[in-house]
C-alpha positions in Angstrom: -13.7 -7.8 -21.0 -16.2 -5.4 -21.4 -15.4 -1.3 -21.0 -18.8 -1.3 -18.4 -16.3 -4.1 -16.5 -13.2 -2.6 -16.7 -14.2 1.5 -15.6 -16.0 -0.9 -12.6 -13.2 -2.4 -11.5 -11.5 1.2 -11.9 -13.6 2.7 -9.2 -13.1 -0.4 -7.0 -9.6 0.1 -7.1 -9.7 3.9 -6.6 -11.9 3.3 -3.6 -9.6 0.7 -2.4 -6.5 2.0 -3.0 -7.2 6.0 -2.3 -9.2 4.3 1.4 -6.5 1.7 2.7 -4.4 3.3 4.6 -7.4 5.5 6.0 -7.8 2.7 8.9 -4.3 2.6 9.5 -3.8 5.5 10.0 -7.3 6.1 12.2 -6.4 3.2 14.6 -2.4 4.8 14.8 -4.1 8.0 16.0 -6.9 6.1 17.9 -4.8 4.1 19.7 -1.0 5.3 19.5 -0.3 2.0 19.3 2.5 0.9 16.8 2.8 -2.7 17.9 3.3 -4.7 14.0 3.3 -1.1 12.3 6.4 -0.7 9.8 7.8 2.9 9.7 9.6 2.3 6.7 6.5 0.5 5.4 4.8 3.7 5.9 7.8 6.0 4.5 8.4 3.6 1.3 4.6 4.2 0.4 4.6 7.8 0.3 7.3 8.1 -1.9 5.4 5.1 -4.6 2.5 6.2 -4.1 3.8 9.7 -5.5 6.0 7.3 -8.2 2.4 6.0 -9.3 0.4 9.1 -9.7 3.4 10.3 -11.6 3.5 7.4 -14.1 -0.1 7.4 -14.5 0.3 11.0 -15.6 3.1 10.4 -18.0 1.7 7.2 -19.5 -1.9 8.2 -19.7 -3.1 5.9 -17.1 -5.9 8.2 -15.7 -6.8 5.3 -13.7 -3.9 5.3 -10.8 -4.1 8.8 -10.9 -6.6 10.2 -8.4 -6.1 6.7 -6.2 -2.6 7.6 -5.7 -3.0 10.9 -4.7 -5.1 10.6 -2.0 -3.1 7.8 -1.2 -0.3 9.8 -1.0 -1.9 12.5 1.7 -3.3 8.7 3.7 0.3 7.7 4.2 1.3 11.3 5.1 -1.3 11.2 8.0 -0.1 7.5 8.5 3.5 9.0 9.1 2.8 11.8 11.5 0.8 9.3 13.2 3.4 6.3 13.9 5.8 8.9 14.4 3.6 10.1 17.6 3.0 6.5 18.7 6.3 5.0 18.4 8.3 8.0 19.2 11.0 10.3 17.5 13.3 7.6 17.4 11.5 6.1 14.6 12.2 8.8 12.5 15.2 7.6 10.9 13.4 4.1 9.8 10.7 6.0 8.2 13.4 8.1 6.4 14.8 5.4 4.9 11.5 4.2 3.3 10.8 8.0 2.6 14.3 8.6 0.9 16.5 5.7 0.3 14.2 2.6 -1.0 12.1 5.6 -2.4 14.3 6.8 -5.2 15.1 3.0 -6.5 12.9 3.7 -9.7 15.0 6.9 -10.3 18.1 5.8 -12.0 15.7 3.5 -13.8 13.6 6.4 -15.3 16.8 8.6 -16.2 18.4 5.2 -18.3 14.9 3.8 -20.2 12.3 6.3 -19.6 8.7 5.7 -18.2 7.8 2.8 -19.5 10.8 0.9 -17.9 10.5 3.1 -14.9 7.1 2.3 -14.3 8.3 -2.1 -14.6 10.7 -0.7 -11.6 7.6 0.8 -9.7 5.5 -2.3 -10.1 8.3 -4.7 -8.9 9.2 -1.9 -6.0 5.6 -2.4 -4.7 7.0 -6.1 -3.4 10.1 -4.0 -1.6 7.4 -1.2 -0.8 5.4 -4.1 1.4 8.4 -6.1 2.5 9.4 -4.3 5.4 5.3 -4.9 6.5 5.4 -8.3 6.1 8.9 -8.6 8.3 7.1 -6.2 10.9 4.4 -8.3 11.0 5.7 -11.6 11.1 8.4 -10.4 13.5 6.3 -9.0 16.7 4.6 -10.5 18.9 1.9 -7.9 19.6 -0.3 -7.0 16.4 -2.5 -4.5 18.2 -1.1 -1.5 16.2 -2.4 -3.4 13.0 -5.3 -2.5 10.7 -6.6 -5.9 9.5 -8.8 -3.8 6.9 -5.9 -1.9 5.3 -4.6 -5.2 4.2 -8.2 -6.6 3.4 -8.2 -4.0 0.8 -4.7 -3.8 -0.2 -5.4 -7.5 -1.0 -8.4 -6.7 -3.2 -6.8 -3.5 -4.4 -3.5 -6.0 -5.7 -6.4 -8.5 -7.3 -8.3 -5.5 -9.3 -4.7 -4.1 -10.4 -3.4 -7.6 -11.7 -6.7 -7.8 -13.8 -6.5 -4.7 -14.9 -2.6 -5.0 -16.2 -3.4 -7.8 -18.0 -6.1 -6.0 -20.0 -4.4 -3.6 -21.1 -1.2 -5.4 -21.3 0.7 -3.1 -19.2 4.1 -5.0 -17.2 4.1 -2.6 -14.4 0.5 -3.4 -13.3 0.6 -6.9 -13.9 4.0 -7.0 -11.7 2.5 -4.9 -8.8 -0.7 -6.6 -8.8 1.0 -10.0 -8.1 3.1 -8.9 -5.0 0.8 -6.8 -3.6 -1.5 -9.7 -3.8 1.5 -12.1 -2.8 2.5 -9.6 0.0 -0.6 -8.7 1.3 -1.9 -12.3 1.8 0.6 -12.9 4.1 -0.5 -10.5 6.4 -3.5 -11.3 6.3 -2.8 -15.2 7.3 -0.1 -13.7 9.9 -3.6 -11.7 11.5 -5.4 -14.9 11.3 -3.0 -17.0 12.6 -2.3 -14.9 15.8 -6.0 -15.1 16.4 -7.2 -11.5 15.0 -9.5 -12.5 13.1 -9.2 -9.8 10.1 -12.5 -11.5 8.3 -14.5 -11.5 11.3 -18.3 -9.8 10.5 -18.3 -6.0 11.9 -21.2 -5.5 14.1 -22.9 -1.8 13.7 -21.7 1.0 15.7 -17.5 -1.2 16.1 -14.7 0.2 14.5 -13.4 -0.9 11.3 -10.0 -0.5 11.7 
């Protein structure tokens, strides 16, 4: 693969990644509708989201660097934002993502260092989108849902995979297949309760 390739599928993935919760959290504050929104979905990607940028910067992958960052701040606004719509009594769910399934990688990283804590942070990114998935497949009502968060989450997952296996790194490769994986079955949960999340956006409609 050509280095023209990769840096392009770098910037894809930073657009992706640092933009995907942007029309989450736009239709949460839109809306205030949390109907199929996960609060500890939203908590748990805070806290990998900071796990990522913090690998990258250990391991020298500039790459997840500036897409996790912003992605980081996304879900911060994506937090304030369920919390208005859903109430204060959500607080303790998004806590748990926040706090409790946030720290798994720790021990990890204190036992083999980065490059075993960063494995940990790829496979967390399937616990990081579980509690969506459950959400999702669990309600009835899907309004509070951004189909286009999960449209690039998907494509985010795909340029990630590709990208671990280029340059051979574990944690990549393991994140990219979940989040593809995890992601896809949103997406088919959208389309099967008649959402459409492919459907062609006319000019001037929201995205989100």
């Amino acid at each position: 693969m050509t280095a023209v390739l990769v840096t392009a599928m770098l910037v894809i993935a930073n657009i992706m990644g640092a933009g995907m919760a942007y029309p989450q959290a736009a239709r949460l504050v839109r809306q205030r509708n949390s109907d199929g929104v996960s609060g500890v979905w939203a908590g748990v990607s805070l806290s990998m989201n900071l796990w990522w940028m913090a690998y990258g910067l250990a391991e020298g992958l500039w790459g997840l660097v500036p897409v996790s960052a912003v992605a980081a701040v996304l879900y911060g606004v994506t937090i304030v934002a369920y919390v208005r719509a859903a109430g204060r009594t959500t607080i303790p769910g998004v806590a748990a993502g926040l706090f409790v399934l946030g720290i798994v990688p720790l021990p990890v990283l204190l036992v083999g260092g980065w490059r075993l804590a960063g494995l940990a942070i790829g496979l967390c990114y399937g616990m990081q989108l579980v509690p969506a998935v459950v959400a999702a497949c669990r309600s009835r009502e899907l309004e509070g849902l951004a189909p286009s968060t999960w449209i690039m989450a998907w494509i985010e997952a795909v340029i990630w995979l590709a990208y671990g296996a280029v340059v051979l790194d574990p944690a990549l490769l393991a994140g990219g297949i979940l989040g593809t994986v995890m992601s896809a079955v949103i997406l088919t949960r959208l389309t099967v309760t008649g959402h459409r999340p492919f459907r062609i956006v006319r000019p001037g409609w929201a995205v989100a």
